[in-house]
C-alpha positions as protocol buffer text, in pm:
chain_id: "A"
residue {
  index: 1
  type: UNK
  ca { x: 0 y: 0 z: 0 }
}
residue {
  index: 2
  type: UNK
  ca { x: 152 y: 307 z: -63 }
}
residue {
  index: 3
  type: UNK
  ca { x: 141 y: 440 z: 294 }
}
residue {
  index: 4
  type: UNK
  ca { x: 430 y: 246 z: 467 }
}
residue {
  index: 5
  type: UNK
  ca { x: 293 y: 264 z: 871 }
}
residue {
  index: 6
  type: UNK
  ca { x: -122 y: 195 z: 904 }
}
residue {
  index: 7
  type: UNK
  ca { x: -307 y: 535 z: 963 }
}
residue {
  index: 8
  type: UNK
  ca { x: -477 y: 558 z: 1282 }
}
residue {
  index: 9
  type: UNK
  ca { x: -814 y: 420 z: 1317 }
}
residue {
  index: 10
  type: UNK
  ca { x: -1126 y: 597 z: 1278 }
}
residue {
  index: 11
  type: UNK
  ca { x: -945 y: 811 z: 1041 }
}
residue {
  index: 12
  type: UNK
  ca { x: -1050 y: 890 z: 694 }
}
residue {
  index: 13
  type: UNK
  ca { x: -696 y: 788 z: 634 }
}
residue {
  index: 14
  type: UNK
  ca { x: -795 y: 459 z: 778 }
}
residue {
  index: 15
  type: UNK
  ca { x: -1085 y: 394 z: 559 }
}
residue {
  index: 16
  type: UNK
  ca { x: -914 y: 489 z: 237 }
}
residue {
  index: 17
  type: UNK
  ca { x: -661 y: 211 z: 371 }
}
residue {
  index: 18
  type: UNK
  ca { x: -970 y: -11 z: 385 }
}
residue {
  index: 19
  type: UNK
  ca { x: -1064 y: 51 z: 39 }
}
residue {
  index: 20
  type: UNK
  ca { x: -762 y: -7 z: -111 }
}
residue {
  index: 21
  type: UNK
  ca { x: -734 y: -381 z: 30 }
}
residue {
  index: 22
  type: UNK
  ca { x: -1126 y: -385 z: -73 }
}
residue {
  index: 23
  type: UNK
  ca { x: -963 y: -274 z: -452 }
}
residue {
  index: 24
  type: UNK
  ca { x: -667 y: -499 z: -419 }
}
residue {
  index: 25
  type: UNK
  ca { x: -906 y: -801 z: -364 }
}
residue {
  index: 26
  type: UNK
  ca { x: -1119 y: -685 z: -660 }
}
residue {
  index: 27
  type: UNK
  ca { x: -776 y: -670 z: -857 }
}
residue {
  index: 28
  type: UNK
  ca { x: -786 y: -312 z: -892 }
}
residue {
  index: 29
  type: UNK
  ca { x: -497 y: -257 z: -669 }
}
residue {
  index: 30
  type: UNK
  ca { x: -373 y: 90 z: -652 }
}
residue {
  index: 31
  type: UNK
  ca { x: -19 y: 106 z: -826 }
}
residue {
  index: 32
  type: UNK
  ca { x: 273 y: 293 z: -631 }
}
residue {
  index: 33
  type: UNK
  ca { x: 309 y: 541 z: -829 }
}
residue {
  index: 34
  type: UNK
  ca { x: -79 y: 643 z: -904 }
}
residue {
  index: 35
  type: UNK
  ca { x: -181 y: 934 z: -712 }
}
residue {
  index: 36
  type: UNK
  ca { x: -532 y: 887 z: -532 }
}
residue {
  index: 37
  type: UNK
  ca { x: -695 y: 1131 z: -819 }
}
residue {
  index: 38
  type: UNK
  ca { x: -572 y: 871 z: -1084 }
}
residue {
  index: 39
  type: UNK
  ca { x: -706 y: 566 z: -882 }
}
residue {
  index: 40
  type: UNK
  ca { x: -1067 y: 742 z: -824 }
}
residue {
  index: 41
  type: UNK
  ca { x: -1063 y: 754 z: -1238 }
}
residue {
  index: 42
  type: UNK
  ca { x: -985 y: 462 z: -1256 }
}
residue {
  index: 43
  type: UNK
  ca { x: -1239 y: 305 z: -1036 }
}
residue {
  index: 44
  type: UNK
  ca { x: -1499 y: 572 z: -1183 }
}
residue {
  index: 45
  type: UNK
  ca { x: -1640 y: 331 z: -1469 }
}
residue {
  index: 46
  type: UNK
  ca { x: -1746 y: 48 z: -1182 }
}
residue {
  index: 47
  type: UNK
  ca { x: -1944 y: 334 z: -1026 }
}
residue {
  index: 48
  type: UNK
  ca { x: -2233 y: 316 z: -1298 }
}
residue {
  index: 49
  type: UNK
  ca { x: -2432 y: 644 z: -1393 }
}
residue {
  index: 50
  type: UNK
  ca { x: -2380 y: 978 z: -1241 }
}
residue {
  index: 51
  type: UNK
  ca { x: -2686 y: 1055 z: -1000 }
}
residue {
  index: 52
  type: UNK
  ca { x: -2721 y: 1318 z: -776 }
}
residue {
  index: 53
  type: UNK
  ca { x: -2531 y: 1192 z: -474 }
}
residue {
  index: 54
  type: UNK
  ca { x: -2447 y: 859 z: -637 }
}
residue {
  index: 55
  type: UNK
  ca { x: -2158 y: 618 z: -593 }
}
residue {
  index: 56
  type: UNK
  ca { x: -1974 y: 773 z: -828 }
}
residue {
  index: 57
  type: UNK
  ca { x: -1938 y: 1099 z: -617 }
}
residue {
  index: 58
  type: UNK
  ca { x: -1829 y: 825 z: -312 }
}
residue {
  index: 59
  type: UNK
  ca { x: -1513 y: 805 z: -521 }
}
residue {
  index: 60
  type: UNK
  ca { x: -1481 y: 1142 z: -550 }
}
residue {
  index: 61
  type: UNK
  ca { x: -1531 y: 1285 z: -177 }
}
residue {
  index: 62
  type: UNK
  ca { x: -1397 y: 976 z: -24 }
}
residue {
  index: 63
  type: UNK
  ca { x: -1045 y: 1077 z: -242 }
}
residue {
  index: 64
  type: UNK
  ca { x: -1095 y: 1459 z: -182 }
}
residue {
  index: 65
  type: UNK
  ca { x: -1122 y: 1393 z: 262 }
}
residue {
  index: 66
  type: UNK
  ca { x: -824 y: 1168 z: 256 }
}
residue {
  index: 67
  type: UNK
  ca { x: -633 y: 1395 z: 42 }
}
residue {
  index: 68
  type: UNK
  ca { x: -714 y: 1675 z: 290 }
}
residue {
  index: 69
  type: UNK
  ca { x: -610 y: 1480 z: 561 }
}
residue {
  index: 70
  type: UNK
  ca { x: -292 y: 1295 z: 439 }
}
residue {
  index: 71
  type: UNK
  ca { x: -127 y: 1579 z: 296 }
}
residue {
  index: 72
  type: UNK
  ca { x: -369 y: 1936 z: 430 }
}
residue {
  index: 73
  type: UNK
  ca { x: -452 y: 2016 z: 779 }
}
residue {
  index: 74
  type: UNK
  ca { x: -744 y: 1838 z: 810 }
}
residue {
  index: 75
  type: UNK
  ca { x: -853 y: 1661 z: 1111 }
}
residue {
  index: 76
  type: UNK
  ca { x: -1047 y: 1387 z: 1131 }
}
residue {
  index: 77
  type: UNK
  ca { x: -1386 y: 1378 z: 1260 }
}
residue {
  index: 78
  type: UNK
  ca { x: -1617 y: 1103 z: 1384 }
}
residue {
  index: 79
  type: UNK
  ca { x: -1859 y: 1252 z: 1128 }
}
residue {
  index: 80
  type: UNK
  ca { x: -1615 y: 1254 z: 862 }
}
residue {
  index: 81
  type: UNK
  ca { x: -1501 y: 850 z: 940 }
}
residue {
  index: 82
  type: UNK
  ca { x: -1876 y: 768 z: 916 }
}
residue {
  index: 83
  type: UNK
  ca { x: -1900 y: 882 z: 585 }
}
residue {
  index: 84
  type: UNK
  ca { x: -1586 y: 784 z: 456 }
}
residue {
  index: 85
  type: UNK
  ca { x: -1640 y: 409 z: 614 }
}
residue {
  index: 86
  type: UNK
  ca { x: -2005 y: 435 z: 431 }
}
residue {
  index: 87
  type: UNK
  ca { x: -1860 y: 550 z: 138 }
}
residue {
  index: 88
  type: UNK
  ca { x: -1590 y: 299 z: 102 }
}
residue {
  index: 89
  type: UNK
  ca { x: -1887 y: -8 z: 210 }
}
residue {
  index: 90
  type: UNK
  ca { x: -2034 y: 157 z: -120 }
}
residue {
  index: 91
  type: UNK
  ca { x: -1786 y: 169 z: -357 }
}
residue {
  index: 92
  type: UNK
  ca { x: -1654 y: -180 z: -291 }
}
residue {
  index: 93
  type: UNK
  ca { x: -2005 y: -306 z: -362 }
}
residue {
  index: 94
  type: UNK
  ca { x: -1963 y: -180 z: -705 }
}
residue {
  index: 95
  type: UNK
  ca { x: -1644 y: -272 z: -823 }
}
residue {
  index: 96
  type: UNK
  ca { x: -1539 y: -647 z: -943 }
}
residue {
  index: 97
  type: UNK
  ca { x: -1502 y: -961 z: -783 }
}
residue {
  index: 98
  type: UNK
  ca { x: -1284 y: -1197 z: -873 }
}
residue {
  index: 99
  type: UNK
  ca { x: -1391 y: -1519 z: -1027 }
}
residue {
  index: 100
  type: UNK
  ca { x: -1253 y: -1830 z: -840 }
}
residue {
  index: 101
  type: UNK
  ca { x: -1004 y: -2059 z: -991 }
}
residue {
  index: 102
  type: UNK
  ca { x: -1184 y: -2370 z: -1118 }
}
residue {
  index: 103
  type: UNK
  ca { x: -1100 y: -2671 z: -923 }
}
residue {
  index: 104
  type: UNK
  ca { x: -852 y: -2828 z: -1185 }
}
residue {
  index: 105
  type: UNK
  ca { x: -625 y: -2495 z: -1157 }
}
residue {
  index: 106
  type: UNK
  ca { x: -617 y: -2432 z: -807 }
}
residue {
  index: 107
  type: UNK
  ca { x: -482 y: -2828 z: -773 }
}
residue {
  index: 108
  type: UNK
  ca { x: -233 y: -2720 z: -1037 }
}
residue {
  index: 109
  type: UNK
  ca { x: -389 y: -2952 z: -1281 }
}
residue {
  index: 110
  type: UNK
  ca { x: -538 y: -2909 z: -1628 }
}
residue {
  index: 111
  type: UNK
  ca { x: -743 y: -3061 z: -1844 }
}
């Protein structure tokens, strides 16, 4: 992840945290050198259509609070944790889950 020691909990910092293992499982990892505007684009298409208060703006407040608080002067509020945990609980819901590994590859056989 490319924070090297775990934010502090009930941080917005700590639920970004949380959705980047949720996008890591979906295998939409964030890559070390993407910046946390370039990873919201890029989960933007799993976010489906642009409603008034939709997922899609999740994404986009979600990136903007943890930006503020990683690198502004931001703190963290319990208000601001409960949206960003509800927020992240959304967006994972959206984006892609992995298909298992049928039985045959995951024994290292084929067919």
């Amino acid at each position: 992840f490319p924070e090297e020691e775990a934010p502090p909990s009930g941080t917005v910092r700590a639920a970004y945290r949380e959705l980047l293992r949720q996008g890591a499982k979906a295998g939409m990892a964030r890559e070390p050198a993407e910046t946390p505007e370039e990873y919201a684009a890029r989960l933007a298409p799993y976010m489906g259509m642009a409603t008034p208060n939709g997922v899609e703006h999740d994404v986009t407040n979600l990136t903007r609070d943890y930006e503020e608080e990683r690198y502004g002067a931001v703190a963290s509020t319990p208000d601001r944790f409960a949206r960003a945990q509800a927020a992240v609980r959304r967006i994972a819901a959206r984006l892609p889950h992995p298909r298992p590994l049928p039985s045959n590859a995951r024994e290292g056989r084929s067919r």
